[in-house]
DOROMI-107587 format. One record per atom (N, C-alpha, C): residue in three letters; x negated, y negated, z. Coordinates in steps of 0.02 Angstrom, whole numbers, padded with zeros to 5 digits, always signed. Example, Ala and Ser with C-alpha at 12.3 -4.5 7.8 and 13.67 -1.06 7.14 Angstrom:
% residues 2
ALA-00660+00284+00390
ALA-00615+00225+00390
ALA-00660+00165+00390
SER-00642+00112+00354
SER-00684+00053+00357
SER-00645-00002+00394
% end
This chain:
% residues 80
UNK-00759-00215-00855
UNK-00747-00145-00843
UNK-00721-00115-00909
UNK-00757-00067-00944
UNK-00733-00041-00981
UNK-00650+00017-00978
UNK-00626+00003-01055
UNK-00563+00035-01048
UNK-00558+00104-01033
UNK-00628+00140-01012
UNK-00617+00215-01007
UNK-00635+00201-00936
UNK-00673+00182-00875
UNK-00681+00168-00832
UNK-00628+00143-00787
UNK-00570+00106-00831
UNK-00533+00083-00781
UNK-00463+00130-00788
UNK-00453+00173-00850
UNK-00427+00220-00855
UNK-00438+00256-00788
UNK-00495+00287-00788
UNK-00504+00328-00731
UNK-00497+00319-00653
UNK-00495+00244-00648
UNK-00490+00226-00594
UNK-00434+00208-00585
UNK-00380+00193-00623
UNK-00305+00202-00636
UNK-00290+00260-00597
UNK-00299+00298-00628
UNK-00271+00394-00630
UNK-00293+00384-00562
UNK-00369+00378-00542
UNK-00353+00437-00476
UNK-00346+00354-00434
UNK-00304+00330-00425
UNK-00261+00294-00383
UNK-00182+00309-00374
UNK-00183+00310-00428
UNK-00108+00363-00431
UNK-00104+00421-00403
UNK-00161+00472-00421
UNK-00163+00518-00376
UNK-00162+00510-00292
UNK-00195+00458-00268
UNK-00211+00452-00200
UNK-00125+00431-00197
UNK-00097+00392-00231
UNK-00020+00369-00196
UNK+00040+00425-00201
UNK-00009+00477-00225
UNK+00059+00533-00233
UNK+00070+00571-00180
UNK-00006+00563-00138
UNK-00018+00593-00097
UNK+00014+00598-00044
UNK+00010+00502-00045
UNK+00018+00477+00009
UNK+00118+00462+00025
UNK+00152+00442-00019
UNK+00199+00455-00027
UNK+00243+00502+00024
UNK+00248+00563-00001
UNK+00275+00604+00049
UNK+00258+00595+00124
UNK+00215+00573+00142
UNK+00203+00557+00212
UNK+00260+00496+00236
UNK+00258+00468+00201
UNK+00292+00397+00235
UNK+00357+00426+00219
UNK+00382+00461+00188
UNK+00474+00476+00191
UNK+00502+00475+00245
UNK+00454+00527+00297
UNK+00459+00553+00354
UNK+00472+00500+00410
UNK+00451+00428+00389
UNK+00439+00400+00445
UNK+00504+00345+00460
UNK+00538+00336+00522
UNK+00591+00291+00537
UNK+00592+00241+00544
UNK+00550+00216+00563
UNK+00524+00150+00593
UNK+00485+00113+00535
UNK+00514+00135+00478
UNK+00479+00071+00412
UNK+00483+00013+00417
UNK+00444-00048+00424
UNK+00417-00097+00416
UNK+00408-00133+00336
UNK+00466-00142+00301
UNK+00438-00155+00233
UNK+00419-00227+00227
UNK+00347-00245+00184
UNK+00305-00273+00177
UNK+00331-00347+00145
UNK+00346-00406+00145
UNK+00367-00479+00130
UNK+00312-00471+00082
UNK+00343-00520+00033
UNK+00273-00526-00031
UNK+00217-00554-00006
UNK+00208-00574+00050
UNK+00144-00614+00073
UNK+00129-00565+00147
UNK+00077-00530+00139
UNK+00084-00477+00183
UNK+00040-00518+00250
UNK+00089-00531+00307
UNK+00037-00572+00373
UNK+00000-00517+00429
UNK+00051-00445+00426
UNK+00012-00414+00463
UNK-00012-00353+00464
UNK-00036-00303+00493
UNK-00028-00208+00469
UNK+00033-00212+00491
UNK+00046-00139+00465
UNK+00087-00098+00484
UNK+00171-00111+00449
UNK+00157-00111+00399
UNK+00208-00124+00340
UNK+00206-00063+00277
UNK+00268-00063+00258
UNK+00267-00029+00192
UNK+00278-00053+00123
UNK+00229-00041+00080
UNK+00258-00102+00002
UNK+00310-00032-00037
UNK+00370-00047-00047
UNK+00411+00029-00049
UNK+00460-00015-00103
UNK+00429-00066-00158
UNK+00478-00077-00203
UNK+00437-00117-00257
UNK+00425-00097-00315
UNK+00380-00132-00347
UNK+00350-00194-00338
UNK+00305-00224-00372
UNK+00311-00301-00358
UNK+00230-00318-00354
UNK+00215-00392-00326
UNK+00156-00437-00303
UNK+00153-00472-00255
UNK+00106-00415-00221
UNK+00100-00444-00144
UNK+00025-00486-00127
UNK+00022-00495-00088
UNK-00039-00522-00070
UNK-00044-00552+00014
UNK-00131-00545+00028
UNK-00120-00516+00087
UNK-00137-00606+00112
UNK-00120-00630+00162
UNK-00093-00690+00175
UNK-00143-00706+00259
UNK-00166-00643+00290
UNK-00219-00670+00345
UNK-00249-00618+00341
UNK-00276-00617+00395
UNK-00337-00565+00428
UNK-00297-00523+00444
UNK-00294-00455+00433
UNK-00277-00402+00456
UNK-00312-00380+00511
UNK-00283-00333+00565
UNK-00314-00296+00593
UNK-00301-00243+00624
UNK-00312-00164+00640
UNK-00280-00114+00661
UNK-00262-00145+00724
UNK-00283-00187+00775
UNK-00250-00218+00842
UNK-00151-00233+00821
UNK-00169-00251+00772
UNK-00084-00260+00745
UNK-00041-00216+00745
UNK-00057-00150+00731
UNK-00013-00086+00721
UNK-00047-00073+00668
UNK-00049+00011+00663
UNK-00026+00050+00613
UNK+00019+00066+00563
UNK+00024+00107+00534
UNK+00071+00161+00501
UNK+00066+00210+00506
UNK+00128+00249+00519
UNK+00110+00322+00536
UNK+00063+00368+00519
UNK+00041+00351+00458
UNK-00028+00392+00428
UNK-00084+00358+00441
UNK-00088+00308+00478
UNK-00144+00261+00526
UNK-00153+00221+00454
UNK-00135+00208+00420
UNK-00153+00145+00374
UNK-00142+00066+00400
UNK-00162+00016+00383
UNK-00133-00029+00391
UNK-00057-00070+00347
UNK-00083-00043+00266
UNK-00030-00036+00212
UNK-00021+00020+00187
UNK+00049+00023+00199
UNK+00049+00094+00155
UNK+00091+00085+00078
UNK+00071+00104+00022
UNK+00092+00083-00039
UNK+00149+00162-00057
UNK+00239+00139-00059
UNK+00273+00197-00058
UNK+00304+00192-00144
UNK+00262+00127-00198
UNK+00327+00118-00231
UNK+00251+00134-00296
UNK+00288+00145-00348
UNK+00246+00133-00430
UNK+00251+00054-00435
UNK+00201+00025-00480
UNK+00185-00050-00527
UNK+00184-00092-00475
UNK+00148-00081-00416
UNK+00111-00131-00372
UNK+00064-00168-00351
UNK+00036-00229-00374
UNK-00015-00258-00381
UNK-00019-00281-00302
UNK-00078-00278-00269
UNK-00095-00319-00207
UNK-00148-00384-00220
UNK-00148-00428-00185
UNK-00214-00459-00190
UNK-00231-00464-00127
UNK-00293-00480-00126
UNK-00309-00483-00063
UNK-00363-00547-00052
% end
């Protein structure tokens, strides 16, 4: 992947988490995410390296914005 390509795909990921952000403030019932993520309905809300550890599935729960992860923090790598 070139360095202007992944530039761009940088940026508007950031954009999508800025978005998304303010939504989850709102919500009480946070679920924050173990570095080895086993199910939905978690929040990754502190930098770090997570990675996703089974099969996900919306049968598990949500997040209030119907995600299965919701990403609330900057410098977060997932794997999956």
């Amino acid at each position: 992947m070139s360095k202007q390509l992944l530039s761009k795909f940088v940026g508007a990921a950031g954009l999508v988490l800025a978005f998304a952000s303010p939504a989850l403030s709102g919500s009480k019932d946070q679920n924050n995410c173990t570095p080895t993520i086993g199910s939905c309905g978690c929040v990754i809300a502190s930098p770090g390296t997570y990675k996703v550890g089974l099969n996900l599935t919306a049968a598990q729960g949500l997040n209030g914005d119907d995600s299965c992860i919701s990403i609330a923090a900057s410098f977060v790598t997932v794997d999956f």
